[in-house]
N, C-alpha and C positions, 0 to 999 in steps of 0.2 A: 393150571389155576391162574387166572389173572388176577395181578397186582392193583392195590388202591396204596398210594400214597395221603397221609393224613399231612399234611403241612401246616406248622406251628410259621407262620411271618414273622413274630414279633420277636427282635434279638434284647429287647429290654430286659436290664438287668437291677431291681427283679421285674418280672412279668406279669400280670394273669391270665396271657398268654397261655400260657403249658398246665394253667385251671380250665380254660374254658377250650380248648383242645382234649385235654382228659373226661372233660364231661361229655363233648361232642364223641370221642371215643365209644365211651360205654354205652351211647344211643345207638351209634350204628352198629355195635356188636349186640343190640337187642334184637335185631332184624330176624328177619326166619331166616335160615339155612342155605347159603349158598353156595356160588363156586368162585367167590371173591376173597381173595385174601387183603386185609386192610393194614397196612404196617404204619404208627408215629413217627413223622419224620422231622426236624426244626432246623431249620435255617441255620440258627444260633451253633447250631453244633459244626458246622463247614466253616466256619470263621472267615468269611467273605468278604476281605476290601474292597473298596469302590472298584468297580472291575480294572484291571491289570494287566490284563492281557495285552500281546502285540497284534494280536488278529480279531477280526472280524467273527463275533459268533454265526453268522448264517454262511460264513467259510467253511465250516467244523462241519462233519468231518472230509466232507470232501473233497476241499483245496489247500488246504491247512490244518494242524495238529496246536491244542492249546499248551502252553507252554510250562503252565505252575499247575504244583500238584493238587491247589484247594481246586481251579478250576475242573481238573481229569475228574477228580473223586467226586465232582457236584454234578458234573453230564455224566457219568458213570451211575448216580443210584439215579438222576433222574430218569433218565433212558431204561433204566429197569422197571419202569410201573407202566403200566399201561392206561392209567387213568387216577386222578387227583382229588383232590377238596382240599381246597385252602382255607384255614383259620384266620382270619386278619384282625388288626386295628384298625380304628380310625388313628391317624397324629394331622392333626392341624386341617382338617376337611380333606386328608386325600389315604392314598396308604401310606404304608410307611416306607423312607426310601430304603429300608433294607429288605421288604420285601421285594420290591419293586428292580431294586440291583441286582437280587440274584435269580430273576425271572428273565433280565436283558443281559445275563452273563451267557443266556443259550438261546439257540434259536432252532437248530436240525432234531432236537430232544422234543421239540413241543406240540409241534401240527396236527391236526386230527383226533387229538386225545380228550376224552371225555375231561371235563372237569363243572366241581361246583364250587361255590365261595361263601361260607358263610362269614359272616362281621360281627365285630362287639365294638360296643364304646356306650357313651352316656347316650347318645340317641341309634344306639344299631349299629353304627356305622354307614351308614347308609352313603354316603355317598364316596369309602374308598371303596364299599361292595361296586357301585357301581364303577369306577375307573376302572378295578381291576376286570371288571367284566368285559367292559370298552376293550382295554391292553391283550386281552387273552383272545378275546376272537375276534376281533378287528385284524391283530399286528401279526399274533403268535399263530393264528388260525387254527383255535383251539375249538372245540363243540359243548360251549359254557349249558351246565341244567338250567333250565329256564326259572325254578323254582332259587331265589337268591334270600336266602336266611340272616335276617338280620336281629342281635341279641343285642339290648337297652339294659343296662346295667338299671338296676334299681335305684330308685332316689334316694339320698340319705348316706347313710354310713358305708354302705358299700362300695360308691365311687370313689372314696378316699381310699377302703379299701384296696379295691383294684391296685389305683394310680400309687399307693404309697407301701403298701406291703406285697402287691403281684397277689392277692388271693381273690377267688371268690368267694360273694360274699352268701349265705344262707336265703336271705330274702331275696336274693337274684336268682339261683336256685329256685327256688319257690317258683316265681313269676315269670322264669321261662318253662319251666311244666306247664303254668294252669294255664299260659298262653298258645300252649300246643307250641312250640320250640323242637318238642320232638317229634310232633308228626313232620312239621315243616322238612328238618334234616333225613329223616327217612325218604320224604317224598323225595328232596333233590339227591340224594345218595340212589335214590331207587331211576331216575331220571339218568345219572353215570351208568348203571348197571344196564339200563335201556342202551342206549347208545352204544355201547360195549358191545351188546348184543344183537346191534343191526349189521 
């Protein structure tokens, strides 16, 4: 059975990160029946310094061994999945650089591998959706879902939400249902599973 990695980016403390991951969650567990296993993985939990290392990640593993145990344990589960979806924020019109740190902490982990990206923030995200797209099949030579999901926080109370308590908020909820949110994520989740399957 092959692996799907759900990846939470946002190490913010708090987050609504690990809200809008847990609702992206329950969508693609509504799907029909497969032969994908989907397992939540977060960033935040590998507690990742600016990377550290004395080598080279596109050295690893074949001319060189990484040195500290956050890096072993981070190319260790990611090398375990065989295909991804990234949850992101926008910070400041890009991703965010903890995402983004621990994406260039590996390199021999990433090639080839299906992934999709969906984004949140007050306008989608749109445009760390797209860097991350740039970075992942440009550099990483990853096989990005075409279909790129991007979730608008609702106007009003909710983006304080978000930004000051990490929750989402009800009316966001709402409006990414009636906006089809979750066809969207099915289609590029089902896009991973295509690709998987060529």
């Amino acid at each position: 059975m092959s692996k799907i990695a759900l990846i939470t980016g946002s190490t913010r403390t708090p987050r609504v990160g690990t809200d809008v991951a847990d609702w992206v969650f329950e969508v693609i567990k509504s799907r029909p029946e497969d032969k994908l296993q989907v397992e939540p993985l977060s960033i935040a939990d590998f507690n990742l310094p600016i990377y550290d290392e004395p080598v080279m990640p596109a050295m690893v593993p074949a001319m060189q061994q990484f040195t500290k145990e956050h890096s072993k344990k981070w190319s260790e589960t990611i090398i375990s999945f065989q295909g991804y979806v990234f949850v992101i924020p926008e910070y400041n019109g890009t991703m965010s650089g903890a995402t983004k740190n621990a994406i260039d902490y590996l390199y021999n982990e990433w090639p080839g591998k299906p992934v999709a990206i969906i984004s949140y923030g007050t306008q989608g995200g749109e445009r760390a959706n797209k860097h991350l797209s740039e970075s992942l099949e440009l550099v990483m030579k990853m096989k990005v879902a075409p279909t790129k999901v991007k979730l608008a926080f609702a106007p009003g109370n909710d983006v304080m939400t978000a930004i000051n308590d990490g929750k989402l908020g009800d009316d966001t909820r709402k409006a990414w249902t009636e906006a089809g949110a979750k066809d969207q994520i099915l289609k590029a989740f089902g896009e991973v599973k295509d690709i998987l399957e060529q």
